[in-house]
Every structure is written in C-alpha cells, then in structure tokens.
C-alpha positions, 0 to 999 in steps of 0.5 A: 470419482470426484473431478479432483480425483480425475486430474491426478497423475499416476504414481510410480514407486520403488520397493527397496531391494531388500523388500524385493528379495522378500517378494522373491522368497514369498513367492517361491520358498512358499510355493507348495502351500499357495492356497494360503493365499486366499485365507489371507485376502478374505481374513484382511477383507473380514478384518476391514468389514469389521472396522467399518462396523465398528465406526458406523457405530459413531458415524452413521455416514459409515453405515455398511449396506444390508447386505454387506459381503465378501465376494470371491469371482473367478473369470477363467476366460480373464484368468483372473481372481477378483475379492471385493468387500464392503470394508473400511477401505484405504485412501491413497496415503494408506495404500501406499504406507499398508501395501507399500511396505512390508514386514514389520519385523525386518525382510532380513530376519524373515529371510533368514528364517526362511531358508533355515526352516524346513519345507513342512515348517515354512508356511508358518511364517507367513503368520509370524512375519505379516506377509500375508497379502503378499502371499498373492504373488505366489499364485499371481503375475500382478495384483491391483487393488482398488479401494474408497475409503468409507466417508471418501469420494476418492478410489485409487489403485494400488498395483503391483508384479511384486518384482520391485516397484509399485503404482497409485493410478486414479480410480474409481468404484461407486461404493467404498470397500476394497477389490483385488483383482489377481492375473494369475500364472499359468500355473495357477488355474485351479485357483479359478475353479469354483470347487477348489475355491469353495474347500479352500473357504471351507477349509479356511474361512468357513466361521468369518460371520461375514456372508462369502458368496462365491460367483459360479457358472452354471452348464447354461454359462449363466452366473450365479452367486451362492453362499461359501460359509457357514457364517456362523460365530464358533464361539456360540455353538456348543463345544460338543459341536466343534471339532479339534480342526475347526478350533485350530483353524478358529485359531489360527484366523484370530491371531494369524498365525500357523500353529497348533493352539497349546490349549483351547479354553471355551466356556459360558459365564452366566450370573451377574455377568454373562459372557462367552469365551473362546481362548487360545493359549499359542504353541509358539511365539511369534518372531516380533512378539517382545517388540509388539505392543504390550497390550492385549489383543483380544476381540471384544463382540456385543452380540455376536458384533466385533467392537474392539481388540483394545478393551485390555480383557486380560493383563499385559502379562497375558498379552500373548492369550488370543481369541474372542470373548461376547457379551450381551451386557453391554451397549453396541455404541460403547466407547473406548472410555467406557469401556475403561470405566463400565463396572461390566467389563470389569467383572469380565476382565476379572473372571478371564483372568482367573480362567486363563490363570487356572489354566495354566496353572492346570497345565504346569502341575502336569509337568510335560515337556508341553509346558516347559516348551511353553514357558520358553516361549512366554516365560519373559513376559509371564514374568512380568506379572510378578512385577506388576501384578501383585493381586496374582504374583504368588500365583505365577511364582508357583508355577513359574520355570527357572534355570538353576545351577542344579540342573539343565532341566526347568525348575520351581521354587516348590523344587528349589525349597525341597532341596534347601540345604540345612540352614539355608533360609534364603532362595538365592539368585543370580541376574544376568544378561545370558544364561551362558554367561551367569554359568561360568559367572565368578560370583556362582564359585563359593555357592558352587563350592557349598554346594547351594543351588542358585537360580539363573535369570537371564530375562530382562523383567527379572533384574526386577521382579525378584524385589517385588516378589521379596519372598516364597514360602517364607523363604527371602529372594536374596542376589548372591551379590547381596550374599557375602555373608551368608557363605560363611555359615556353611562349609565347603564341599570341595576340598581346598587345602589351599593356603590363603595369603595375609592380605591385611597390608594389601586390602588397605593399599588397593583401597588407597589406590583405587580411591572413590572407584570403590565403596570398599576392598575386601576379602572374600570367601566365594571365590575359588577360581577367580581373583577378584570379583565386583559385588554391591551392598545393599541397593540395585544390583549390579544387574539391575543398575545396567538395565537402568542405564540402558533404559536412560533412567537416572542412575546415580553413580554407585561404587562397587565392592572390590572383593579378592581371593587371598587364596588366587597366586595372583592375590599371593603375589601382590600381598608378598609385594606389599609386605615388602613395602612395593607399590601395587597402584599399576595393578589396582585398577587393572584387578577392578578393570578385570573384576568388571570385564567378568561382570559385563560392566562397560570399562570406563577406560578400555584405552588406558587398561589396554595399556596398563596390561600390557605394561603390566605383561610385558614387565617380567619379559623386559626383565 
C-alpha cells in the first residue's frame, strides 16, 4: 500500500432508505434459496478474472499470474467465508459506485415484484434485477471487500451489514484481485463445511474455465487446497456429453438469470470459417430488458479465451439471444475495430444469424403455446427487424404473432390472408398505444361492421415497420386511417336500417368553423356507434406523428381530417340546426376535441373544452 494510500481517513456512507428496504427483502424474501449466494460471488470473481485478461492483451503490465484462480476458504473457528481472485479489481471510485448502488432497475419495481411473486418464483429475481452480490447478506451479518485494481498500488475496503450505511477503509493486498470476506450468521454454518461448499460449486460453477480451489482441512487440522471444478468450456465438449442440467445451468451463468433456457442451439461450423456456438433462446424476459442497451451481448472466445461481449455476433434484434460463440480463426490481441472490420467475424455473424433465425422459425411452425409465450416476451423487439433489417424482413413477417380484431389468440399473416374477404386486397392495421384502447378504437367500427379483420399493434416499433415491410404475399399493409375509401367496396354485416342525415349544408359549416384546424370535414361510412372520428390522408399516421413528437423529432404540424357520422342523433342534430340557418361554431371544435380525446391525441386547449362543454350542456338545462 502506497504511503499516499496510508494517509487517507476512512470513509462513512449512506445507502437511501429505499436501497435499505431492498437489502431488507434481499435478505429475507429470499431466504429459503441462500445457496445462490455463492454462485453469484464466484460468477462476478470469474467475470473480473476475465476482464483482466482481456486488457493484458494490450498492456502487458495487467498480465494475470500463471496460476491465476478463485479461491473459496472457509475458517469455522472465524465464522467466516473468504472468496479471493486474481480479477481486474475495483479502485476506490468503483467500490463505491459498483457496491454503493444497486439495482439498476429501480429498488421499487424489485420490491414489488417481490412480494407479489410467489415463494418457489422468487429466487428469479435475483437474475432479472442485478442484486446479486447482495445475496451475500442473506447468509452474512457483514461483508468487507478488499480490492487493488490491476496497474494500482492502492487497495481499499468496501464494508457493509447491509442495514444502511457503507464504509471505504484504507487497505492493503500485495497483488491486485478481489477478496471478500463473509461474517456469517449463526444460522449459516453450513456454508462453511467444505462439502456443502464444494456441491454448491458443483451444482453451480462447475463449467467457469477458471481453476476453483477449495481450501479443506485434513483429521491432522492441516489445510489443503483441492480443485472444486472441472474447469472445463462446455461449449467444447460433444453435445452427447452434456446433459439438460447442465446446459440450463450454463445458461443461467451466461446471461444471469434463473430461467429455463426456451431452446439450446449447439453446434460446430466448419470450412472456410469454423467456430463453435452455444446459444440460448431466454423463456422469460428480464424486467429491464427494453431499457437495456440495444446491442447484443454475446461472448466472443478465441481459443477457449473471453475477448469481448460487444462483437454485435448477431442484429440488435436479437439482442435477447445469449451465450458463447469460439473461434480459432481470429488473433488473441484483436481489437474492437477490428473486429468491425475483419472479414472473419463477418462470416460468423452471418452463419449465427441464419442459425438462430432458423431456429425460431422451426420453433413458430410448431405452433405451441411455448412459442406464442415467446413472442409475448421478445415479440416488441423481434419487430424491429422489420424495421431495420431488410436482408431478414420477410423472414420475421412469416412468423411473426399479432393481435387481431378475429380473435383473442396470437395470429400470422399466413392466418389473416387465409381469412381475406373477396375483394379484399389489402392487410389492414390499426396503431396504438395499448391493445385495449385500439379494441374499442371508434376507427375499427365500419371494418367491424364488414366484417374485415384488422391487426392490432400496440408496440412502439410497430407505428414504423408496417412502411418498411409495404407488403406480404403481394398482399399491401394499409392503416385503416388511410382506408376511407376501401369500405365502400364492401357491404355491411350488420343490419343498419338507420336513416342518414343531409349534412350537405353541415360539412361546409364546420369547415368554416374550424378553419386551419382541419385539412378537410367529411362524411363518412366507418362509423356506426361514434360521431366523429379524426383520421389522416396520406403521410404518418396519427399513431406514428405521436411517437415522433415523444422521441423530440421534428414534426411539423399536420391538420387532421374530421370525418362525422351523418347516421349518429348527434350529427342529426347539427345538420337540422344548420338547415335552419343556426350557427353550429360553439359545437365544431367541441366534436374535434372529442374526435381527439378517443384518439389519445393531447387537446391542445383542455381549459377552454372544459368550458365549452359544459356551456354546451348546460344550455338544454338553462332552457
């Protein structure tokens, strides 16, 4: 420790009260699967001896020790657990921005999920929310963590009884690497027996490449260090050789998380390029995944050795496809841009691709419920592919799930052609911002009426993809807000013997009205319930201007059409006043304000249609 180091003061502080519940449920909602707690310290020790790795390939000053390891050393006399490795190591600023915060996804929303889940559910979370290293307290009063970042004199100690506050103590340590030391509870003995530790290892830890030693004391009360692991890449061995449990374990160590893996793709690529893979499709998705970053996250080895996880192996579409992919064809020093560059990984992009595309396609053929739980998880961001990734677009539109106004049961364009109604040339959709709201959207009632299935698309991607995938099976993707013409071709389902109303006098009057506020006021035949209704023509939809607006695009201002219902007693009402040369301006903008207001459009006056609503109301009762 450097004399610099020596001299400075310990450090004391506080976690927020709401990280302090979240120890609080850590520790105790979790209790029944305290074990985890190891897995999730020798994962992080694995993840840090990685790192160092990696960047001693370009600065030999970082170069690991040869026999580089993770060493677990229970002292029963102590009560305490030790876990020491060789890793990257944390500065001071680290250990109190990695160990000072938690839970990246917000301590509230883990909260919640917690108590609603049920008992056998929630060791799962731990997984989805990043607590991880917090899963320490639930087998210890205290943990202090000693660590010298590689390249650093310096060593502090980050220590905690996750009850609320945190200190940074001066330290030393002669080599850099991490030690955590655990005081364990009285209730936690078992944690310091060498056979209990070493099944846990065995159970969780047993394909980490990284050497684990185990310190045990022989009858003689001497100690000795023996291998926990096998140590071995389970990627490398034949697939005849692994079993189920060990792939979900694999699984569940490469992505941190708790599920069931949906589908395992494992295979060996050989010609020009050869490359091993070991893929893993998730069953559920994690809590933050949408707010994740969008790239994938996929481990790149070269020989057997970890090089990066932001070689982008597949498209951001996939980002949810985790796992390993090892090659012998590329150098061990490769760098970031190269790898952007090198014709190599852009061979082995492509073939994964392909094979995880396949898969998924194999998978939605069989049409289980399996798959349709799938696409609920990773539908939204699957999507996006038919957004952005045009060599594959026609591909994910064949096996691509939508909710439809046919049924409440996942469908495909296969299933919406086959049920095209004659004359029906188009595949018509309808934006929104929830499926329940498009449901009852005013827009669906003359299709309904017609008896012609709309899809309803609720995801954010899909107010832009239907533009770039234009068509399917010859078959256009039109908005149903682009569709005014279209429902004229076909006649109604329904029985209407309504009478409509000549609003010849009352279109031209609430144009005048309403001035620039609207392109145009028109009649119209897709409504059968509702009075008026907003629609555009041509250019973004209404759907597709919102996301603009949100996402601080540019969005120039677009009057709407204002269509009416000469059938509704309201429309009635306003056209037998104008015939009889009334003014109808007080109820124009009242009607586009309430064409608006179905739409989710933002009022631009809520104040001033507060008021003319109720003047408008309150008139028959004033008479």
């Amino acid at each position: 420790m450097s004399e610099t180091n020596t001299q400075k003061a310990a450090e004391k502080h506080e976690f927020s009260a709401e990280v302090g519940r979240l120890l609080d449920l850590v520790v105790h909602a979790l209790y029944s699967d305290r074990e985890i707690f190891l897995r999730e310290l020798v994962a992080n020790a694995a993840d840090a001896t990685d790192k160092r790795r990696f960047e001693a390939l370009t600065d030999s000053a970082l170069a690991l020790p040869e026999n580089a390891s993770i060493r677990i050393n229970p002292d029963k006399s102590q009560k305490e657990l030790t876990i020491s490795d060789d890793g990257v190591g944390m500065t001071h600023d680290e250990l109190a921005q990695n160990l000072g915060t938690i839970a990246r996804s917000g301590t509230r929303a883990f909260g919640e999920k917690l108590n609603a889940a049920k008992p056998e559910d929630r060791p799962s979370l731990i997984g989805q929310f990043g607590v991880g290293f917090y899963a320490a307290f639930m087998v210890a009063d205290r943990v202090d963590v000693t660590s010298r970042k590689a390249g650093s004199d310096e060593a502090w100690t980050w220590s905690s009884d996750g009850k609320g506050a945190f200190t940074l103590t001066p330290a030393s340590r002669s080599t850099p690497g991490t030690d955590i030391v655990l005081h364990m509870k009285d209730d936690a003995d078992e944690f310091l027996d060498s056979w209990r530790l070493r099944s846990i290892i065995r159970k969780w830890a047993d394909h980490i490449s990284w050497p684990i030693t185990l310190r045990e004391t022989k009858e003689d009360g001497t100690t000795e260090d023996q291998a926990a692991n096998e140590g071995t890449a389970l990627w490398s061995k034949p697939k005849s050789e692994i079993t189920p449990e060990q792939y979900a374990e694999f699984y569940r160590h490469v992505s941190h998380a708790f599920d069931e893996p949906y589908a395992t793709l494992h295979w060996r690529a050989e010609g020009v390029t050869e490359f091993t893979a070991l893929l893993f499709l998730p069953s559920a998705r994690p809590f933050d995944f949408m707010e994740q970053s969008r790239e994938s996250r996929i481990h790149l080895h070269v020989r057997r050795m970890f090089i990066t996880d932001e070689a982008e192996l597949v498209p951001n579409w996939m980002r949810f496809v985790q796992g390993v992919v090892d090659t012998e064809d590329l150098p061990l020093n490769v760098s970031r841009e190269m790898l952007q560059a090198t014709p190599v990984l852009a061979r082995i992009r492509k073939a994964v691709t392909k094979r995880v595309l396949s898969e998924i396609s194999k998978r939605a053929k069989e049409a289980d419920s399996g798959f349709n739980t799938f696409w609920e998880n990773f539908g939204a961001v699957i999507k996006e592919g038919l957004w952005e990734d045009a060599e594959h677009r026609t591909e994910i539109a064949g096996f691509a799930r939508f909710h439809s106004t046919y049924s409440d049961d996942l469908i495909t364009l296969d299933d919406y052609i086959s049920r095209m109604k004659d004359g029906q040339d188009a595949i018509y959709y309808l934006t929104g911002d929830s499926l329940d709201a498009l449901k009852s959207s005013a827009q669906l009632e003359g299709f309904r009426a017609r008896g012609l299935e709309v899809l309803l698309l609720s995801d954010p991607v899909d107010g832009f993809w239907p533009e770039r995938l234009s068509s399917y099976q010859e078959k256009p993707l039109r908005s149903v807000t682009h569709s005014h013409g279209d429902l004229e071709k076909f006649e109604s389902v329904e029985a209407d013997t309504t009478e409509a109303a000549d609003v010849e006098k009352l279109v031209p009057a609430l144009k005048d009205a309403l001035g620039d506020q609207v392109k145009d006021v028109r009649s119209t035949v897709r409504l059968t319930g509702s009075a008026v209704v907003i629609t555009s023509d041509g250019g973004p939809d209404l759907t597709m201007q919102r996301l603009m607006r949100r996402s601080g695009q540019a969005m120039p201002a677009m009057p709407p059409i204002l269509e009416i219902n000469p059938k509704h007693p309201l429309i009635k009402a306003l056209a037998e006043r104008v015939a009889k040369g009334e003014s109808v301006k007080d109820y124009a903008t009242v009607l586009l304000d309430l064409a608006r207001v179905q739409e989710g459009e933002p009022l631009p006056d809520p104040t001033g249609f507060g008021r003319s609503l109720a003047t408008l109301l309150a008139g028959p009762a004033a008479e």
